[in-house]
C-alpha positions as CSV (number, residue, x, y, z in Angstrom):
1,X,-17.0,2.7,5.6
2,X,-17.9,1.6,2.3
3,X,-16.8,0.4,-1.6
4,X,-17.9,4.5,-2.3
5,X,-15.1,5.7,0.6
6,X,-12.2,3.8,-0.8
7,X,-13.0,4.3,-4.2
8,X,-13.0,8.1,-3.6
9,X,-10.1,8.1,-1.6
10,X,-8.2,6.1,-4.0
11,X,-9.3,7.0,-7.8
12,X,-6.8,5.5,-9.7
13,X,-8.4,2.3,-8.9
14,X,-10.5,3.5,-12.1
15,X,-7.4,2.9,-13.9
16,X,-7.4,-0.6,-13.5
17,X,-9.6,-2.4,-16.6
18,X,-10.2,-5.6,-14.8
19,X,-13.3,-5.3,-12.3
20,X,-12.1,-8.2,-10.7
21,X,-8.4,-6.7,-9.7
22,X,-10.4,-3.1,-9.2
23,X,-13.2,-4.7,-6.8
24,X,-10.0,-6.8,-5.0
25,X,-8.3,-3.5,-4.2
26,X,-11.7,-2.1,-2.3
27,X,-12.1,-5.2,-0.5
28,X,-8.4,-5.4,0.6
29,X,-8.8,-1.9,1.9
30,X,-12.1,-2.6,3.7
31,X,-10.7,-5.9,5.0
32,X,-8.1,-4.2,6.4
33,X,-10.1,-1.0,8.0
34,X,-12.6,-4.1,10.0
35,X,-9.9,-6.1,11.2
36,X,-7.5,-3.1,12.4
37,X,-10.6,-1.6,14.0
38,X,-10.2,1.9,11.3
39,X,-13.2,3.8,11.2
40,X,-11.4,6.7,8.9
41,X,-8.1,6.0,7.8
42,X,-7.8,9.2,6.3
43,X,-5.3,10.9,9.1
44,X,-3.0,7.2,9.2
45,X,0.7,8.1,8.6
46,X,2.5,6.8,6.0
47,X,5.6,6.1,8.2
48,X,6.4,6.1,11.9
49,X,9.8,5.8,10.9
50,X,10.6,10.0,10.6
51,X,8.5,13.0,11.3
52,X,6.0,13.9,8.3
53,X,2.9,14.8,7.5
54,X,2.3,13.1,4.6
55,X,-0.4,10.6,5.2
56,X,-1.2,7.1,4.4
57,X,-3.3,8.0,1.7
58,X,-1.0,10.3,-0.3
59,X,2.0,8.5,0.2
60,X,-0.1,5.2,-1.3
61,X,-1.2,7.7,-4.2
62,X,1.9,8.9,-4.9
63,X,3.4,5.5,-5.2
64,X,0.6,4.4,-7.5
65,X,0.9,7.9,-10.0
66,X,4.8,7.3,-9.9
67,X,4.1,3.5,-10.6
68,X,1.5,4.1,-13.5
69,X,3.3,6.6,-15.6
70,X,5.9,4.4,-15.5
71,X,4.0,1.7,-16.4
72,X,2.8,3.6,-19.4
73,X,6.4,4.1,-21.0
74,X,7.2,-0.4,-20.2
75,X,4.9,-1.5,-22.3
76,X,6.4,-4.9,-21.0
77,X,4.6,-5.0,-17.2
78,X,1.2,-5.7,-16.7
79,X,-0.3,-2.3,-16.1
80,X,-3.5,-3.8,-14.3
81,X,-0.9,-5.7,-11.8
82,X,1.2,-2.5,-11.2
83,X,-1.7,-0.3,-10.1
84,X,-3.4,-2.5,-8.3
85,X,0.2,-3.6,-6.4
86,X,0.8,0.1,-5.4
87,X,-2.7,0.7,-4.1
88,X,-1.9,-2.0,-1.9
89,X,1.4,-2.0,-0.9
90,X,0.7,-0.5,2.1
91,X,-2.4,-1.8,3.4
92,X,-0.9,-3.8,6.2
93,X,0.1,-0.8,7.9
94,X,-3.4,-1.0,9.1
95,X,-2.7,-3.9,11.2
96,X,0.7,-2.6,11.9
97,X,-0.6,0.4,12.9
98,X,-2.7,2.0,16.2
99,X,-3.6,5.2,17.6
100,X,-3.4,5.3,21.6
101,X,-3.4,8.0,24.1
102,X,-3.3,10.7,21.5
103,X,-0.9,9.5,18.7
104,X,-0.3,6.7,16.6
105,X,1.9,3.9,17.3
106,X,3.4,0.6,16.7
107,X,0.3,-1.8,17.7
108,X,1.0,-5.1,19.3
109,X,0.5,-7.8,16.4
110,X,2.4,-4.7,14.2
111,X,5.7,-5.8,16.8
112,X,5.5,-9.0,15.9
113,X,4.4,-9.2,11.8
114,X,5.1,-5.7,9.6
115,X,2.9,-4.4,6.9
116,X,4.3,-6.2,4.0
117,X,3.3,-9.9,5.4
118,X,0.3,-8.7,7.0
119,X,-0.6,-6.8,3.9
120,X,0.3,-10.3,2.2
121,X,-2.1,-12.1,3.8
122,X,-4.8,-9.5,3.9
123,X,-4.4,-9.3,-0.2
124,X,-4.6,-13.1,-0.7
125,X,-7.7,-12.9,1.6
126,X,-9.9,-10.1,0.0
127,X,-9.3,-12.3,-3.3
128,X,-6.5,-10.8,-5.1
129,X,-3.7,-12.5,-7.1
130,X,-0.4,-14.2,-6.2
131,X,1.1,-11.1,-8.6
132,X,-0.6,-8.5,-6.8
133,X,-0.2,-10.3,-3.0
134,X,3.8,-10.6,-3.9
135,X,4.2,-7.3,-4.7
136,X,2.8,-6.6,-1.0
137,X,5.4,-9.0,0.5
138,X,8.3,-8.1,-1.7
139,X,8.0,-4.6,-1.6
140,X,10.1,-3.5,1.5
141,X,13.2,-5.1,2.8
142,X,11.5,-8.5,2.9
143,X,11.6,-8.4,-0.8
144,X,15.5,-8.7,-0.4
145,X,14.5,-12.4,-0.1
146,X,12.5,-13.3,-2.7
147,X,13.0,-12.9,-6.7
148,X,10.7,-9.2,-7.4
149,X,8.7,-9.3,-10.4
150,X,9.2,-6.9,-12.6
151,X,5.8,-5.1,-10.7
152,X,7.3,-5.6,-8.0
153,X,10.5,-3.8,-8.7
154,X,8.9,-0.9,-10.2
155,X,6.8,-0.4,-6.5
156,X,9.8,-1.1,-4.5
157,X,11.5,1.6,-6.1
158,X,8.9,4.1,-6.4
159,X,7.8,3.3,-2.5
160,X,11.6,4.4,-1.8
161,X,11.8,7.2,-3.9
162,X,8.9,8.9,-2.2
163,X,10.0,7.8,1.5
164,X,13.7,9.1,0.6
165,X,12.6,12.1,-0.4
166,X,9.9,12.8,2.3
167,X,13.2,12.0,4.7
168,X,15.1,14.4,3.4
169,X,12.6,16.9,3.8
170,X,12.2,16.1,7.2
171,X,15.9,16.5,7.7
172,X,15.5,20.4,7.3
């Protein structure tokens, strides 16, 4: 896979004005496709946590639409930042992540580090900003531990609102 395949999959990362934070997304996605051994990541969950169908790809996009026309109405955030935190926010789950013997799974290094420090590292790697790494780190229940930015609060709560109501969904 290529720049081309993540920047189809993901086209909000044309809302980001800065090449720099737009090229970082692509190669934190592609960084994270080589070292979790993804050839297509297209079919990935989003959670292994309840039954859904809602994949990896449209939960991040979902998070990232919710983030943005938020965004739009706080003039106060960095819009830039808050795009290119949602489109990440999940991208350790590629690490966390396997598929064996016919399904997907918790892999082995995913029992020992989850997606938000993995993602973490992997954003930090591909060349991407503390801002943008930290929302990564702080936006699940490790973020209890650390002071959000105001990015980071927006993601957190927009990653919630679309697991809570995927989970209620799958409660029918």
């Amino acid at each position: 896979m290529d720049e081309n395949y993540i920047r189809k999959i993901f086209p909000e990362i044309s809302e980001i004005k800065n090449n720099e934070l737009q090229n970082g997304v692509v190669k934190t996605w592609l960084l994270a496709m080589k070292k979790g051994n993804w050839n297509d990541i297209e079919n990935i969950p989003f959670t292994l946590l309840i039954s859904t169908k809602k994949n990896l790809i449209e939960h991040t996009r979902a998070v990232a639409n919710m983030s943005m026309a938020i965004a739009r109405t706080r003039r106060d955030l960095d819009y830039d930042v808050v795009v290119a935190g949602a489109l990440v926010h999940d991208v350790g789950k590629l690490l966390e992540y396997e598929f064996r013997e016919g399904r997907f799974v918790k892999s082995r290094y995913g029992e020992l580090v989850r997606h938000p420090v993995s993602g973490y590292q992997l954003a930090l790697e591909a060349g991407l900003p503390l801002e943008v790494a930290h929302i990564v780190a702080a936006h699940s229940e490790e973020g209890e531990k650390v002071k959000r930015s105001a990015e980071a609060i927006l993601i957190h709560h927009c990653d919630f609102i679309d697991f809570d109501i995927e989970k209620s969904k799958a409660g029918k």
